[in-house]
C-alpha positions as CSV (number, residue, x, y, z in Angstrom):
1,X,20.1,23.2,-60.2
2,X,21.5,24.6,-63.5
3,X,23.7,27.7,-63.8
4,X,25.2,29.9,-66.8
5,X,28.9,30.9,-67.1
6,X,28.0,34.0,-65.3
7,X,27.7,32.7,-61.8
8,X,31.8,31.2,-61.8
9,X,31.9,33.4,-58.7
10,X,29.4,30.4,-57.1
11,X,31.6,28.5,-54.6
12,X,30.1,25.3,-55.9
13,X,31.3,26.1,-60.0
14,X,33.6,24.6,-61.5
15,X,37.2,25.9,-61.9
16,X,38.0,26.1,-65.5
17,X,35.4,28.5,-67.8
18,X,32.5,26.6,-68.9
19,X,29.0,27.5,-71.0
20,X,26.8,26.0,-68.4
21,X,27.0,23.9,-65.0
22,X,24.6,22.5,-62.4
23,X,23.8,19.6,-60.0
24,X,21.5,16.6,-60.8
25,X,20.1,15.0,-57.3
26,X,18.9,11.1,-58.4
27,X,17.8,9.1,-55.3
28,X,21.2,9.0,-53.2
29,X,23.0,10.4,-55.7
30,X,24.7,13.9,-56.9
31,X,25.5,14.7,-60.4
32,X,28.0,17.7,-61.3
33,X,28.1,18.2,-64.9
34,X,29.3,20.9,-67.0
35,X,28.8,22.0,-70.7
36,X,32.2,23.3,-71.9
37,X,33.3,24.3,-75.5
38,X,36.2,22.0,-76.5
39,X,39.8,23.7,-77.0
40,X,40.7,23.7,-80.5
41,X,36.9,23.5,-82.0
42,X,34.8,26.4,-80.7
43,X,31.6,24.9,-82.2
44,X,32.0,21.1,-80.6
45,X,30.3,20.7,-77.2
46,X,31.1,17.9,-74.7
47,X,29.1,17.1,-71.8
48,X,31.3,15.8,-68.5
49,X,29.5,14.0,-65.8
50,X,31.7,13.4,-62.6
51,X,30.6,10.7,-61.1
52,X,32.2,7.8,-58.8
53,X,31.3,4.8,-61.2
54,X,29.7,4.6,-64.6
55,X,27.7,1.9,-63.3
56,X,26.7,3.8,-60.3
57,X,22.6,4.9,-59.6
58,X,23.0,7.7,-61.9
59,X,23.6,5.8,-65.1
60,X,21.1,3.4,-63.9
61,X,18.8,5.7,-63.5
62,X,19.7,7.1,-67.2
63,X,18.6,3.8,-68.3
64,X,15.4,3.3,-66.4
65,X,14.4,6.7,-67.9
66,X,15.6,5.8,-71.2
67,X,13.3,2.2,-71.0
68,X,10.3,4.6,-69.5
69,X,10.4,6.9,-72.3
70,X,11.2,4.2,-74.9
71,X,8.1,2.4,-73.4
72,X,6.0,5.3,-73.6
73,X,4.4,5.4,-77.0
74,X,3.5,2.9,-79.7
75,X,3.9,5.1,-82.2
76,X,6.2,3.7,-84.8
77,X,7.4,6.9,-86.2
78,X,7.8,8.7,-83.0
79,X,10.1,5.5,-81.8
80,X,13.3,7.1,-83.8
81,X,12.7,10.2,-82.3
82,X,12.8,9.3,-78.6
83,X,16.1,7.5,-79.5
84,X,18.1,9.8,-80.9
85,X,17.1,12.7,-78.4
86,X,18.2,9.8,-75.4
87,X,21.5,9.0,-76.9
88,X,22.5,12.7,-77.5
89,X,24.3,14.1,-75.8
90,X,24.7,11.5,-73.1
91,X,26.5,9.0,-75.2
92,X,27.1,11.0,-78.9
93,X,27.5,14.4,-80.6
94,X,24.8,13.2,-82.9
95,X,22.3,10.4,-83.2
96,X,20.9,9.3,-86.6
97,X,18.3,6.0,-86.8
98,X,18.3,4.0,-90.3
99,X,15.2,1.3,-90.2
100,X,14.3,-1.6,-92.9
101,X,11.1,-2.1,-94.3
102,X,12.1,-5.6,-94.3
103,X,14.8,-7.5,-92.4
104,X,17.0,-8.0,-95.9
105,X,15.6,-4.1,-97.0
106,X,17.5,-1.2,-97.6
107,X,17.9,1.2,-94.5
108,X,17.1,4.7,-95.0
109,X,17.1,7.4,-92.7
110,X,14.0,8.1,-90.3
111,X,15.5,10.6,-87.9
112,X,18.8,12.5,-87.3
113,X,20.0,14.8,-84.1
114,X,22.9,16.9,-83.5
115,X,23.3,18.5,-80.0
116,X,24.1,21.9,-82.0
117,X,21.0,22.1,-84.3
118,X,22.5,24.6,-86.7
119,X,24.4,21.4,-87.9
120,X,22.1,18.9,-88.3
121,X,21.3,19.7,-92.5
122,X,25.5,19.6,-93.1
123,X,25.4,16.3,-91.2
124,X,22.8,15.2,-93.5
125,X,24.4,16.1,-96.5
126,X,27.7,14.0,-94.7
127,X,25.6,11.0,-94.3
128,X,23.9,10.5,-97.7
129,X,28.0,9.8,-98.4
130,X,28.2,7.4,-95.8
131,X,28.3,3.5,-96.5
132,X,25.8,2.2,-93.8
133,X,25.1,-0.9,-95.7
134,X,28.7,-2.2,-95.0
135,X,28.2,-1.7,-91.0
136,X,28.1,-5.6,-89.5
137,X,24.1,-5.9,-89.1
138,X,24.9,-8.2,-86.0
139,X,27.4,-6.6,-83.4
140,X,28.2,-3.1,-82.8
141,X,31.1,-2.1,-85.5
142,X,32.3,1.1,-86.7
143,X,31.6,3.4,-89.8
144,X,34.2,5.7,-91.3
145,X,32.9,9.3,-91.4
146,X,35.1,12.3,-91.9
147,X,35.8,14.1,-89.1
148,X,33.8,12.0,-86.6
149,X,33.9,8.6,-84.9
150,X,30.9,6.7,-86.0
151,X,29.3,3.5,-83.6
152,X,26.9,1.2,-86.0
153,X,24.7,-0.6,-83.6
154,X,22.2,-3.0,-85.2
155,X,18.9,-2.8,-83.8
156,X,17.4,-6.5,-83.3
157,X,14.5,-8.0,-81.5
158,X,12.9,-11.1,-81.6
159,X,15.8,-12.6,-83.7
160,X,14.8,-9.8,-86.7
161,X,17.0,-7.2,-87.9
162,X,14.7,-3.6,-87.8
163,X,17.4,-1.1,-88.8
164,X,20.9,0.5,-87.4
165,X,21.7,3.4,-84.7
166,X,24.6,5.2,-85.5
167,X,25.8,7.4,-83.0
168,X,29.1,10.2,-83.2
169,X,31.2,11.9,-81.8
170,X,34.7,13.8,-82.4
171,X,36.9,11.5,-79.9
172,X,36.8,7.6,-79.5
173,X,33.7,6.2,-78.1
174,X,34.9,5.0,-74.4
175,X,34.1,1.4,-73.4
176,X,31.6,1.8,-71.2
177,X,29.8,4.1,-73.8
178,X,29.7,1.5,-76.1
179,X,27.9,-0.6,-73.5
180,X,25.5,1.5,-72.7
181,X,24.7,2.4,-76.5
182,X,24.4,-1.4,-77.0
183,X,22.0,-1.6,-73.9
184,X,19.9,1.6,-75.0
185,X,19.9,-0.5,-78.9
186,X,18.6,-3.6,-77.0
187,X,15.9,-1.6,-75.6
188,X,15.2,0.9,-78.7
189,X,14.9,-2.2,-80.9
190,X,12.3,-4.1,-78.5
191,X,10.2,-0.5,-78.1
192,X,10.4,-0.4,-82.1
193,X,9.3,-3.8,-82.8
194,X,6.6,-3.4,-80.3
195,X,5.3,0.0,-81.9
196,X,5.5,-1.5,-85.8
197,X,3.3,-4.9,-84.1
198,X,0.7,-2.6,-82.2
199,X,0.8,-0.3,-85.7
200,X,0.1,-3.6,-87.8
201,X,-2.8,-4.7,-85.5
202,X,-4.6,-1.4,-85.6
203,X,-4.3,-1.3,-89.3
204,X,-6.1,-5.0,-89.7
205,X,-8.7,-3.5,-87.2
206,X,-9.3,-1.1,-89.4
207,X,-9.3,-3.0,-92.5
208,X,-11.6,-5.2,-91.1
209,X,-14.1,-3.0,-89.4
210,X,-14.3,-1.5,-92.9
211,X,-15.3,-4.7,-93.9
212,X,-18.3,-4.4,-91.8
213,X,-19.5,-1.2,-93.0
214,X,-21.8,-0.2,-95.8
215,X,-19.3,-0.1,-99.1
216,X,-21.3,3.3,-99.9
217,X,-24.4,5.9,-99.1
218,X,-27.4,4.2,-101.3
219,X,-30.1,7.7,-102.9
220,X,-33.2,6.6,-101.5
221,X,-36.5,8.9,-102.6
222,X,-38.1,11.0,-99.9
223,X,-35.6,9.5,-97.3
224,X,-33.2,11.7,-95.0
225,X,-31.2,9.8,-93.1
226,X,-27.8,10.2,-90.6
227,X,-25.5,7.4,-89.0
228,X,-22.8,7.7,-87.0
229,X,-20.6,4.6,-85.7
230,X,-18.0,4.9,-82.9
231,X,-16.1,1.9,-81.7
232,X,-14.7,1.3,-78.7
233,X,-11.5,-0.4,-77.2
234,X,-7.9,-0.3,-77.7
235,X,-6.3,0.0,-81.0
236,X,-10.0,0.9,-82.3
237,X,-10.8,-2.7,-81.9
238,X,-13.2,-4.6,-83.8
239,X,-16.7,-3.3,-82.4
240,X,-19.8,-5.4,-81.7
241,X,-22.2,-2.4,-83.2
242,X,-22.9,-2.3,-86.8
243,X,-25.5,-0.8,-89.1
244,X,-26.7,-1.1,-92.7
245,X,-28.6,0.3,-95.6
246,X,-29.0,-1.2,-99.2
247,X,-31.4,-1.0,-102.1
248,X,-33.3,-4.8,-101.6
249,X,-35.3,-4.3,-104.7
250,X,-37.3,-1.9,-107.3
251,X,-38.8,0.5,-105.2
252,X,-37.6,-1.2,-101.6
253,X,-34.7,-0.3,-99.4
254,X,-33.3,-2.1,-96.6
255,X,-31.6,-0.9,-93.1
256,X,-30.6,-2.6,-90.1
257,X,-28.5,-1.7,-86.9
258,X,-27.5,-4.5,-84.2
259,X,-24.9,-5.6,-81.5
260,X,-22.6,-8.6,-81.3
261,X,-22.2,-9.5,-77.6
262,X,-18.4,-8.4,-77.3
263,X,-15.9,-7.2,-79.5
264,X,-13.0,-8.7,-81.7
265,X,-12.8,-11.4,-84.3
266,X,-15.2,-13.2,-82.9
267,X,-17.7,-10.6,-82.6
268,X,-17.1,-9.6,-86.3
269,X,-17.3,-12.8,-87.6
270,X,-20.8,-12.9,-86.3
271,X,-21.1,-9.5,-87.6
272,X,-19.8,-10.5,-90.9
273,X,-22.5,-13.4,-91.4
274,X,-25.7,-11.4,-89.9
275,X,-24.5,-8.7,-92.6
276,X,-24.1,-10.9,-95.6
277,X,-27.4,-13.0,-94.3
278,X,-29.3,-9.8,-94.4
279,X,-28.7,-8.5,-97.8
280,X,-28.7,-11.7,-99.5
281,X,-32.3,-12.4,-98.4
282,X,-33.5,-9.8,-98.8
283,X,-32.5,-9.6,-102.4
284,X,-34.2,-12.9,-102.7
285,X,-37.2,-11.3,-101.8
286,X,-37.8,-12.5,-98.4
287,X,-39.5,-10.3,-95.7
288,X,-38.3,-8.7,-92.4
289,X,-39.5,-11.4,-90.0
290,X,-38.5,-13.9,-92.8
291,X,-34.9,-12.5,-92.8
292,X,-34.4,-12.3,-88.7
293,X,-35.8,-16.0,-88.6
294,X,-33.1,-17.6,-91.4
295,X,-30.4,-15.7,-89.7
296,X,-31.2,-16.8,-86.3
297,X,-31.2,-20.6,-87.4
298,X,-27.5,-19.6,-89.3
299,X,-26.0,-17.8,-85.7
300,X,-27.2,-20.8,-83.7
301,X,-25.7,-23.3,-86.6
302,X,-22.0,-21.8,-85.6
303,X,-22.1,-23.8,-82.1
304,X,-19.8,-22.8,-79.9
305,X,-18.6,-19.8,-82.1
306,X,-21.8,-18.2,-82.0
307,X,-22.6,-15.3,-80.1
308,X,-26.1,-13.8,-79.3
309,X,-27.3,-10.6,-81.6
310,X,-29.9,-7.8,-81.0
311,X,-30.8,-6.6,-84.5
312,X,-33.7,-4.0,-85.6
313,X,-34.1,-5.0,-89.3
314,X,-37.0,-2.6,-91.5
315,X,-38.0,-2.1,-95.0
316,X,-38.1,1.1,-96.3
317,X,-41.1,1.4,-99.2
318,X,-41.9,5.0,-100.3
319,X,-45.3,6.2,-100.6
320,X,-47.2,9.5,-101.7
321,X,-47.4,10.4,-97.9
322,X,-44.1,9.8,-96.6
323,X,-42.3,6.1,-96.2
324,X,-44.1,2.9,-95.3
325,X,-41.9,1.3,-92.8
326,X,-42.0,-2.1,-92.0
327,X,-39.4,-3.3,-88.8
328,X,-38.9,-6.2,-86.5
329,X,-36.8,-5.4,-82.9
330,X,-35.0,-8.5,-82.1
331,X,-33.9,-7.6,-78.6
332,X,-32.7,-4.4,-79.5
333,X,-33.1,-0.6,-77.7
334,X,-36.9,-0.1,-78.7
335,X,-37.2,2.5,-82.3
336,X,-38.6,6.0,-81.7
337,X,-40.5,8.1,-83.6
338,X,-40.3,11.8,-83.7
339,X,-43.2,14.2,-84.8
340,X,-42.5,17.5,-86.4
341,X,-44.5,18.9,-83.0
342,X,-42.1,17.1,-81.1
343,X,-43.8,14.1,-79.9
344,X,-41.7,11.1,-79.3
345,X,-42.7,7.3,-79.4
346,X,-41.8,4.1,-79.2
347,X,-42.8,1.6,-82.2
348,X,-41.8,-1.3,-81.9
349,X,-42.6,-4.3,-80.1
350,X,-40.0,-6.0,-78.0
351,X,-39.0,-9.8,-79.0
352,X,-36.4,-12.8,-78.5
353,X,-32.6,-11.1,-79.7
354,X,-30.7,-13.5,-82.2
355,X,-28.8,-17.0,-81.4
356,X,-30.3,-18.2,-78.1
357,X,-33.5,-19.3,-78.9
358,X,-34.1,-22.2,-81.8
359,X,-38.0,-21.7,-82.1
360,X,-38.5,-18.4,-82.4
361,X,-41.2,-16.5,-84.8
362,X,-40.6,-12.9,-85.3
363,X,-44.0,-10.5,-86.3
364,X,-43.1,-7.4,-88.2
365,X,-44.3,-3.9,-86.9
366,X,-45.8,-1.5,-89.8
367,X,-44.8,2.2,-88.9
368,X,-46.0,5.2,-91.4
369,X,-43.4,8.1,-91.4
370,X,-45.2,11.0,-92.7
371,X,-43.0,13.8,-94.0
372,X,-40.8,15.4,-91.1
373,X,-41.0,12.6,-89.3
374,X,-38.1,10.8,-87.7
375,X,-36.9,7.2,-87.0
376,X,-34.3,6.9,-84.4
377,X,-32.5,3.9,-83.4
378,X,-29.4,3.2,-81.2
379,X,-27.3,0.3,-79.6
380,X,-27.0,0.1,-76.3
381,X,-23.9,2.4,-76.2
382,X,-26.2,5.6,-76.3
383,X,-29.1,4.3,-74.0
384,X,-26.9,2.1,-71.5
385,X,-24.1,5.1,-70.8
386,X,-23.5,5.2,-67.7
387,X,-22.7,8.2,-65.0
388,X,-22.6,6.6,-61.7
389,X,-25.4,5.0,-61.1
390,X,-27.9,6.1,-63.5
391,X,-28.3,5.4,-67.3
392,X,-29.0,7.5,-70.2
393,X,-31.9,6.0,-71.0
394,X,-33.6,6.4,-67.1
395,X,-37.2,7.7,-67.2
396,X,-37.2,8.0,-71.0
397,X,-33.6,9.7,-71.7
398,X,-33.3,9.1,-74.8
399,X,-37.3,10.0,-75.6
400,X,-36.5,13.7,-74.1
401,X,-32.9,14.2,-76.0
402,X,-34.8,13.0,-79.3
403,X,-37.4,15.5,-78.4
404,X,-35.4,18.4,-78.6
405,X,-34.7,17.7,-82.0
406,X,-38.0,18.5,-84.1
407,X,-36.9,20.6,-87.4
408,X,-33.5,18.8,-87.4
409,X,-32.4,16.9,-90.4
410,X,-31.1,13.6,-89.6
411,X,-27.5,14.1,-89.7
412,X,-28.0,17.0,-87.2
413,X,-30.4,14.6,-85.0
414,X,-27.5,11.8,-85.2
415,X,-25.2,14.1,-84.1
416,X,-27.0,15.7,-81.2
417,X,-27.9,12.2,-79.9
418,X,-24.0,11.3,-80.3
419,X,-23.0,14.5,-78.4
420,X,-25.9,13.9,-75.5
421,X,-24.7,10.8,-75.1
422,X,-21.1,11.6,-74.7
423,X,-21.5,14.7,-72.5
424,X,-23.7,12.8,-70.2
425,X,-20.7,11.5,-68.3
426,X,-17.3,12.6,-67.6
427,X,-15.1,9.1,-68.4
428,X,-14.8,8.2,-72.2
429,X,-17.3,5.5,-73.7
430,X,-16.0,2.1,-73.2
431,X,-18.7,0.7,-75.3
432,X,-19.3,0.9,-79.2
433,X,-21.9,3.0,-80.1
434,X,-24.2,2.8,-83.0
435,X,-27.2,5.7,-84.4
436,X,-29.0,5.3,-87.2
437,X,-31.7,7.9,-88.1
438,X,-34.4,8.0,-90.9
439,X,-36.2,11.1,-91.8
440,X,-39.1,11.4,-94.2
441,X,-39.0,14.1,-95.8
């Protein structure tokens, strides 16, 4: 319950003339507080809390709340945020967070609160002045400030120094304040260190799915074509899907889309070595069924750190009529074909996926795209999506979305196959998803 000044008729209100008042229920416990304009400074607002004990449920429950909402995002920058807006105005006037870029780095100022708003740039200007370099980086210690008492307390975790919070206030900072800033530090520090780790990590994902990806968009003559790649997992992680498509000689371009079984480093190591496999053989001249064979023996050479591949691997040769297409589908989601009239069809024949299997011989298929026609192929995260218990790919799913989409160009076909696939259930993806299209034109 909250009330303004005008209800001090309210039985329940407190005596003496205050800006605001109210009750806070917790659990067992009642909270009366009041918002009152301190005599002698018209523009400096304290906050009293009546309670029994400072250690009662009430400030435990503060603390709990502070933890939950500390806990609640892994977003570095958002991290100074949540702990100034805690600390103020339970514990301070004002709230501003210095971090490090290193543990011996300069701090500089991320974030800075004032309970009155209008004062927050004046502050500023106040605490470009201030010395924060000199406050002890190890125990709470104390800043001079003009006109304000000024708590340094060092945020640590893990044994690593991550910045300072500096709280103030126009009186002295009561013991038990200073307990509970050093308690809501402990906890601030942990939640920043945890956001910077979980930042780190998603940036190395990144970086390394990169890795995996084409460097650029080769110009191929009388070839259209569209991709689209979407991995799944936390953080972005490291997907099994990948796709590719390089110039392997004079007139002869190369493409290839396959899945890892899982995801993470080990995944992308495997996807690493099928990439670099691929291109380098096939710049040494060797066919499709050549190519899936050499890097079959290579996966199954890596032992125990292999993992089993599906791969659809085609050379792309253009010809007066359209592009001669030459493909082998190592257990991969079968390649469709898509007239201009809209017929769809499948084209290539099923065989043995990658790493299982040491005496395996892989046939190429031979598929003529005349112009307007189209090449789709997919991982398993378009035709195995799931909404309850039926698949995408039921009763030729993915053969009726691709028919809808004669007269497209590839991009537009990609992304209507990406957009059928994600609307055909309610819960997000949790597999990585792969489309590669090829349109003669």
């Amino acid at each position: 319950m909250r009330q303004r000044s005008l209800a001090q008729s309210d039985p329940k209100a407190p005596s003496a003339h205050v800006e605001e008042w109210g009750v806070t229920f917790s659990g067992d416990s009642r909270v009366h507080w009041a918002r009152l304009t301190v005599p002698g400074s018209a523009d400096r607002v304290a906050a009293e809390w009546l309670q029994e004990s400072s250690r009662g449920p009430h400030w435990l429950g503060f603390l709990a709340d502070a933890s939950d909402l500390l806990a609640g995002t892994l977003d570095p920058d958002m991290v100074p945020a949540i702990i100034a807006q805690v600390v103020v105005p339970r514990l301070a006037s004002w709230c501003a967070v210095y971090t490090a870029d290193s543990s011996h780095g300069p701090l500089r100022l991320v974030y800075l609160w004032h309970a009155d708003e209008a004062r927050i740039d004046g502050l500023r200007e106040q605490l470009a002045e201030m010395d924060v370099a000199s406050a002890d980086t190890q125990v709470t210690s104390a800043i001079h400030l003009a006109d304000a008492q000024v708590l340094a307390v060092p945020l640590m975790a893990r044994g690593r120094g991550l910045g300072m919070m500096c709280l103030g206030r126009p009186d002295r900072f009561p013991d038990e304040v200073i307990q509970f800033a050093e308690d809501i530090g402990r906890r601030a520090a942990l939640a920043m260190d945890n956001a910077r780790l979980y930042a780190q990590q998603a940036a190395a994902n990144r970086a390394l799915q990169r890795s995996l990806l084409p460097p650029n968009e080769p110009e191929v003559p009388g070839l259209d074509y569209g991709v689209i790649y979407e991995p799944a997992g936390e953080l972005n992680e490291v997907g099994g899907d990948f796709y590719d498509l390089f110039k392997a000689g004079d007139d002869s371009w190369r493409f290839a889309i396959g899945d890892v079984c899982g995801t993470g480093p080990e995944a992308a190591a495997v996807t690493g070595l099928a990439r670099h496999t691929l291109r380098l053989l096939a710049r040494e001249g060797y066919g499709v069924a050549a190519v899936l064979g050499r890097l079959n023996q290579a996966i199954l050479e890596e032992g125990e750190r292999a993992r089993f591949l599906t791969l659809l691997h085609g050379d792309i040769t253009p010809v007066p009529t359209g592009l001669e297409v030459r493909l082998v589908s190592a257990g991969h989601p079968e390649a469709l074909r898509l007239r201009p009239n809209g017929k769809v069809e499948a084209v290539t024949t099923p065989q043995s996926l990658l790493g299982v299997f040491h005496e395996v011989v892989f046939e190429a298929d031979t598929v003529h795209l005349d112009h307007g026609d189209v090449l789709l192929a997919v991982t398993d995260g378009v035709t195995e999506r799931r909404s309850g218990g039926r698949l995408l790919d039921d009763e030729g799913g993915l053969a009726r979305m691709l028919a809808e989409c004669a007269g497209l160009s590839a991009r537009a076909v990609a992304e209507r196959i990406r957009r059928g696939a994600a609307e055909f259930a309610s819960e997000p993806s949790q597999d990585d998803l792969a489309i590669l299209v090829l349109r003669a034109r």
